[in-house]
C-alpha positions in Angstrom: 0.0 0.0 0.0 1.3 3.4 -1.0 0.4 6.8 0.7 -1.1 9.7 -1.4 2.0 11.6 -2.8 2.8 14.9 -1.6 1.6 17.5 -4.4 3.9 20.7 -5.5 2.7 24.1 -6.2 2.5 23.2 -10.1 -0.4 20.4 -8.6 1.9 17.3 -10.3 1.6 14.9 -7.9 5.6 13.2 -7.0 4.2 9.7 -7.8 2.3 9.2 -11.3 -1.6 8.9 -11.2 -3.9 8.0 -13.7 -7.1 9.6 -14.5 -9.4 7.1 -16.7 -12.5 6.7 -18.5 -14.3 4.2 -20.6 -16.8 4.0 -23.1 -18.8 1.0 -22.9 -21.4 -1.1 -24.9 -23.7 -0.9 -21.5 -23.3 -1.0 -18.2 -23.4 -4.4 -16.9 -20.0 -5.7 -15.9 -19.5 -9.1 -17.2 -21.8 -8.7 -20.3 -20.7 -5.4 -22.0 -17.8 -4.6 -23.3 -15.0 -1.3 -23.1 -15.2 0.4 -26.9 -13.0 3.6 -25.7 -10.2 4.0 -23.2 -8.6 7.1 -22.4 -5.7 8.1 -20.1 -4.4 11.2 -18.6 -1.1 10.1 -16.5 0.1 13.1 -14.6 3.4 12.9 -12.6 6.4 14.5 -11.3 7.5 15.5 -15.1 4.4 16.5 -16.5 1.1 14.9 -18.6 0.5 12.8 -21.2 -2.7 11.5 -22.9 -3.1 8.0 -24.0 -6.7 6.5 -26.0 -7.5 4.3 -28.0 -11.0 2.6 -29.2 -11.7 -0.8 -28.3 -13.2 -3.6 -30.5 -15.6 -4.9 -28.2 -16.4 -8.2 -30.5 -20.1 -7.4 -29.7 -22.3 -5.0 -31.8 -22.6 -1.5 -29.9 -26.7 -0.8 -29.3 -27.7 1.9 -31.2 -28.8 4.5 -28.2 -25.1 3.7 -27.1 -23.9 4.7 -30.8 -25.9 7.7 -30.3 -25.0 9.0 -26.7 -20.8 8.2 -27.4 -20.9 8.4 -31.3 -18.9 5.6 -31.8 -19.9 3.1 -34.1 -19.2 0.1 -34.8 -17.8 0.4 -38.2 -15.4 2.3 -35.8 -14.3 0.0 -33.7 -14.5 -2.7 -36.3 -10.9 -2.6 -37.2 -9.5 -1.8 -33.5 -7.9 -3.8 -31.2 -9.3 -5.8 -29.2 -8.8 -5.5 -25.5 -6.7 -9.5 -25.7 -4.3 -7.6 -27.7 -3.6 -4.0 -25.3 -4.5 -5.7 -22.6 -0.2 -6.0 -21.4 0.7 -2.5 -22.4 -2.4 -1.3 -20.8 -1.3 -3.2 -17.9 2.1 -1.8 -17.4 0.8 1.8 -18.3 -1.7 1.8 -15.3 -0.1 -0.5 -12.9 1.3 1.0 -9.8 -0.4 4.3 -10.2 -3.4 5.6 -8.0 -6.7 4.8 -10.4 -8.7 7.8 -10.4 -12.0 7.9 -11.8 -15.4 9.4 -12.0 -18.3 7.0 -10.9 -14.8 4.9 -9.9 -16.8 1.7 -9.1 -17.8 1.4 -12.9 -14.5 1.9 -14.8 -12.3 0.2 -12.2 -14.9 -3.0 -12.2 -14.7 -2.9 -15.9 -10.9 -2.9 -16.4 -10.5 -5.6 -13.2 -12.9 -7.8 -14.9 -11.3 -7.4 -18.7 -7.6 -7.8 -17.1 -8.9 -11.2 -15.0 -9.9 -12.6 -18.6 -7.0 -12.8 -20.0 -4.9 -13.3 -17.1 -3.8 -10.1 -14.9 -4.5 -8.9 -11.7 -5.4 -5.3 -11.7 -5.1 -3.9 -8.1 -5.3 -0.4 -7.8 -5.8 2.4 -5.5 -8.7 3.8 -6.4 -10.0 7.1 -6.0 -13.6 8.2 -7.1 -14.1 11.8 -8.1 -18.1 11.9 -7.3 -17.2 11.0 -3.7 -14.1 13.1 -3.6 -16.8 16.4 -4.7 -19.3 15.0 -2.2 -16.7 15.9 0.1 -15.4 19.0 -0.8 -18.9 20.6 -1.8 -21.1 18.8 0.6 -23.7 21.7 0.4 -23.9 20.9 -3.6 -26.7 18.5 -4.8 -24.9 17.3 -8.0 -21.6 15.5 -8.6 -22.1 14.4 -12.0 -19.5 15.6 -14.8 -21.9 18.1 -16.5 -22.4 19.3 -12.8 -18.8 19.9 -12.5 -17.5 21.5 -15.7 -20.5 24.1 -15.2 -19.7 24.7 -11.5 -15.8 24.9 -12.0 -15.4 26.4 -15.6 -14.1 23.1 -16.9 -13.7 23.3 -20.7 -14.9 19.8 -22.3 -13.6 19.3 -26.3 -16.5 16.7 -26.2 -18.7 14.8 -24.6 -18.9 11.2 -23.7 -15.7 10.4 -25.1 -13.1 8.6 -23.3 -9.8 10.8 -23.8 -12.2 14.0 -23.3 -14.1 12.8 -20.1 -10.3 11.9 -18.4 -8.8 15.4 -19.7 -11.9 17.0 -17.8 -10.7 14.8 -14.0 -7.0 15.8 -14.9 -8.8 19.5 -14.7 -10.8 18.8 -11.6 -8.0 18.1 -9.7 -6.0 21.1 -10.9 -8.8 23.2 -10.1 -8.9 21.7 -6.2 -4.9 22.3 -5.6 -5.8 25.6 -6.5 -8.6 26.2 -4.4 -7.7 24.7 -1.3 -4.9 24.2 1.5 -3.0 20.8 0.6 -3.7 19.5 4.3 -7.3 20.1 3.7 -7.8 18.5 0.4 -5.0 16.0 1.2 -7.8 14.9 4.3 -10.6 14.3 2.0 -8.7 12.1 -0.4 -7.2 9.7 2.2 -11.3 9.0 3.3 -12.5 8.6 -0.1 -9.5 6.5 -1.7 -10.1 2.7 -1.8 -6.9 1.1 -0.9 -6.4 -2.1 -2.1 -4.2 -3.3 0.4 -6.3 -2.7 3.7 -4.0 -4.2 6.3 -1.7 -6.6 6.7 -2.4 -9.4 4.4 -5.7 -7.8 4.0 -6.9 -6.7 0.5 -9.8 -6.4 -1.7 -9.9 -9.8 -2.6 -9.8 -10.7 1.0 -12.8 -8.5 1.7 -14.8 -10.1 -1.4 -14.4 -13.5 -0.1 -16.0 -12.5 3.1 -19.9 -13.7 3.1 -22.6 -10.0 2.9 -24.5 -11.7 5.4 -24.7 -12.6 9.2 -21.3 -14.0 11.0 -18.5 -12.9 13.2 -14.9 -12.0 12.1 -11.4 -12.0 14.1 -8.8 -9.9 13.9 -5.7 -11.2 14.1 -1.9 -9.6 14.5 1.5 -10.4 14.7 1.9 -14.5 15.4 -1.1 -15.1 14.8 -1.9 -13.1 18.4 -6.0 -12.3 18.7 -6.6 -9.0 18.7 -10.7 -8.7 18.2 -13.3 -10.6 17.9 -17.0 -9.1 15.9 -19.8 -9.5 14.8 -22.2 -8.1 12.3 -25.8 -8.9 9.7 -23.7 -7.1 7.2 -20.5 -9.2 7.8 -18.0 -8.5 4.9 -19.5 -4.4 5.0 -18.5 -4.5 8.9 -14.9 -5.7 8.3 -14.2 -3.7 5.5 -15.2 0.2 7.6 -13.0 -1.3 10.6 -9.8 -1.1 7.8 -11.2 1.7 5.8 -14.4 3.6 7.2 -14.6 7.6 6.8 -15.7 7.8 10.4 -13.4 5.2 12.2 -13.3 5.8 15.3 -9.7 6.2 17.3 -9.9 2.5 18.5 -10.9 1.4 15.5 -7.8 3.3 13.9 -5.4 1.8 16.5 -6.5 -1.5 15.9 -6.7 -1.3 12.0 -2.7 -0.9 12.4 -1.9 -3.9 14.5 -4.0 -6.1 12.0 -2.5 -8.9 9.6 -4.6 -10.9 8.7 -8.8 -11.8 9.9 -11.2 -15.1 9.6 -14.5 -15.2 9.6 -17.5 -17.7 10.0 -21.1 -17.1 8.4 -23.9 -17.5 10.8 -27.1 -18.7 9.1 -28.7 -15.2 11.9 -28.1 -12.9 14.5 -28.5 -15.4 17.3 -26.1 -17.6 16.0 -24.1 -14.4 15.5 -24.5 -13.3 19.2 -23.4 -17.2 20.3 -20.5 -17.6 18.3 -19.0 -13.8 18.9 -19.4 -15.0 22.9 -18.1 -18.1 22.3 -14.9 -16.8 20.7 -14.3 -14.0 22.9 -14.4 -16.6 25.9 -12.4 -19.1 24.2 -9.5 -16.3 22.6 -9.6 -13.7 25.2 -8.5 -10.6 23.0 -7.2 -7.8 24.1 -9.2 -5.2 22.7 -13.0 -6.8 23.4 -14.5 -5.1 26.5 -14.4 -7.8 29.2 -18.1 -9.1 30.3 -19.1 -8.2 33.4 -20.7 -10.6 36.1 -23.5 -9.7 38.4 -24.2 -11.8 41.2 -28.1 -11.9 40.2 -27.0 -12.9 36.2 -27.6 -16.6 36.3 -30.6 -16.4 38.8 -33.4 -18.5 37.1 -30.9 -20.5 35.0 -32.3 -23.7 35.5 -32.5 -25.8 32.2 -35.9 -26.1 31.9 -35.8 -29.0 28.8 -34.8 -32.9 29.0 -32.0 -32.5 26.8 -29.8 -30.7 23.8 -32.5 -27.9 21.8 -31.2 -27.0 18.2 -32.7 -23.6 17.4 -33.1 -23.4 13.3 -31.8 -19.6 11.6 -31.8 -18.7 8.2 -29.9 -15.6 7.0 -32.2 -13.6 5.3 -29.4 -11.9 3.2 -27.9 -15.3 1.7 -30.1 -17.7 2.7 -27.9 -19.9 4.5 -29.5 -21.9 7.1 -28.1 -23.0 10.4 -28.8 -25.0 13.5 -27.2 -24.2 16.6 -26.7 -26.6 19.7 -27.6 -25.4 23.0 -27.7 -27.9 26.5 -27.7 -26.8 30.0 -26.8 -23.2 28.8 -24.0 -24.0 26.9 -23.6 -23.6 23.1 -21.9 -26.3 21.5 -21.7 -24.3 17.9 -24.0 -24.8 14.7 -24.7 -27.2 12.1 -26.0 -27.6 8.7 -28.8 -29.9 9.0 -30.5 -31.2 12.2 -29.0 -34.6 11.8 -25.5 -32.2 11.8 -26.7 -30.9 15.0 -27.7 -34.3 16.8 -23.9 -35.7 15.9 -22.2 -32.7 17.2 -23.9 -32.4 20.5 -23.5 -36.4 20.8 -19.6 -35.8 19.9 -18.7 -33.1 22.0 -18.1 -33.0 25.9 -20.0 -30.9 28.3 -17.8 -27.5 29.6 -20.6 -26.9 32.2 -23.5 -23.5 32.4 -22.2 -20.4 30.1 -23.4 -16.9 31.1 -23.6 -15.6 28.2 -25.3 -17.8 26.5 -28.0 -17.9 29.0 -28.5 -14.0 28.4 -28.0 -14.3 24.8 -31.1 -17.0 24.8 -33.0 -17.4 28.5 -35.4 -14.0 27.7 -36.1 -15.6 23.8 -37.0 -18.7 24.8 -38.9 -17.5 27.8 -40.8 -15.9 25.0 -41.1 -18.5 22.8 -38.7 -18.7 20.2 -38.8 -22.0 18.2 -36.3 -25.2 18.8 -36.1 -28.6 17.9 -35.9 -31.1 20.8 -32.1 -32.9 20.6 -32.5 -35.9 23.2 -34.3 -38.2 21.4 -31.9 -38.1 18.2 -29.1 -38.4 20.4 -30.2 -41.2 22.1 -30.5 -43.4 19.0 -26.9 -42.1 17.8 
């Protein structure tokens, strides 16, 4: 991971960036196809422009044709993206990936450069967030709403080359209209580091399940450092590494951090268990220690014959889960019921868990569902 270069009067930045933009045959990543590419690089000895058009081997849908003006007799004798895909490669590689509507032309180019091959794994910084925080009074942070609110001069519209000259002018016109520190500020919260922490990158994060689960964060020899949980699993991990409003502890930690794991859930309650489960069984350093009451476990008799698997299904992915619970002790979560029988049958009794019993006594005093255990174990 590289840190934002520092930027001289003459607003070249020391390291080179790239300011891109793309024509496309649509907008669905996977099935359309780039037709136009254009590059600004500016850097410690000055610009240059790069474009070319892109056979996309796909017809371009007339509205398209209309909106960019490229057609496809155009692009017909062009290269296709197989054959610039290396230079293209070596041109942008290393250089912080700046974009308008970033998300779009970044997923395009990852997508085109994972076809044939390369991994492209930029910084990336999006313009429309970097305006939203600049101008946060201002409604609009579309191109059209910049060139007419900062004089930018367009030679055209919806062209690749044209639509990158007019970022490459956007960010000269924000070195000259505010302090470094200031703008420097805003960039570091908007840029999308590839490299979060550690071991940590994007690809990381994309592996980690949307839905319910818990996470641990771990540092230096493998050392715990935190253990969470979340309904929006891989969203939670990725603002502890790269939020706009981390909080100091969450800034402390995010620098003793190397690498993190993660189990889905199938819920919340299974969630809530497994987060207590861990924290008990890892101890880490920077989870708030639970505090005992002398009144916690009053009532805690088990009220059932035997083992209770409660059934959760995430309502984000669908994955379904059965957790074990006996005499207030969670003995983790299956797939199937059968699953659940077998591991209560398999695993030895630790003895009455607190928090499980305040994680579940008050919902099943109220009547939350469960599937008896005994009798399946007893056959096993």
């Amino acid at each position: 991971m590289h840190a934002l270069p520092p930027f001289p009067v003459n607003h070249f930045p020391a390291d080179p960036v790239v300011f891109v933009d793309l024509e496309t045959t649509g907008g669905s990543l996977g099935i359309d196809r780039i037709t136009e590419i254009g590059i600004v690089e500016a850097g410690p000895s000055g610009v240059t422009q790069w474009s070319t058009l892109v056979n996309p081997l796909k017809p371009i849908p007339s509205f398209i044709q209309n909106l960019t003006g490229i057609t496809d007799s155009m692009v017909r004798d062009a290269p296709t993206f197989d054959e610039l895909a290396a230079n293209l490669f070596e041109r942008m590689n290393g250089r912080l990936f700046i974009a308008h509507n970033a998300h779009f032309d970044h997923g395009f180019l990852r997508g085109e450069f994972k076809r044939v091959g390369l991994k492209f794994q930029p910084d990336v910084l999006c313009t429309v967030q970097l305006s939203r925080a600049v101008y946060p009074s201002e409604a609009r942070h579309g191109l059209d709403a910049l060139v007419e609110r900062h004089a930018l001069v367009p030679s055209a519209r919806h062209r690749a080359l044209a639509d990158a000259d007019l970022l490459w002018q956007f960010w000269q016109h924000l070195h000259r209209a505010h302090a470094s520190d200031v703008l420097r500020g805003h960039m570091e919260k908007v840029t999308r580091r590839f490299r979060l922490a550690g071991d940590i990158d994007e690809d990381t994060i994309e592996r980690i399940p949307a839905g319910c689960g818990i996470y641990v964060f771990y540092g230096e020899n493998d050392m715990p450092l935190f253990v969470g949980r979340s309904v929006r699993l891989r969203q939670r991990v990725r603002s502890h590494l790269t939020g706009p409003r981390r909080s100091a502890k969450d800034l402390r930690l995010a620098a003793l951090v190397r690498h993190v794991e993660w189990t889905a859930t199938g819920g919340e309650i299974g969630a809530l268990l497994a987060e207590a489960s861990s924290v008990a069984r890892l101890r880490p350093p920077h989870n708030r220690p639970v505090r005992e009451r002398r009144d916690d476990a009053r009532g805690a008799v088990w009220p059932y014959p035997g083992a209770i698997a409660i059934e959760e299904r995430d309502p984000g992915t669908g994955l379904r889960a059965w957790h074990v619970i006996d005499q207030w002790q969670y003995f983790g979560s299956a797939a199937t019921l059968v699953d659940a029988a077998m591991l209560r049958a398999q695993s030895p009794a630790t003895g009455f868990e607190l928090s499980t019993y305040r994680i579940l006594g008050e919902r099943l005093a109220r009547g939350l569902a469960f599937v008896p255990l005994a009798a399946m174990v007893a056959v096993d």
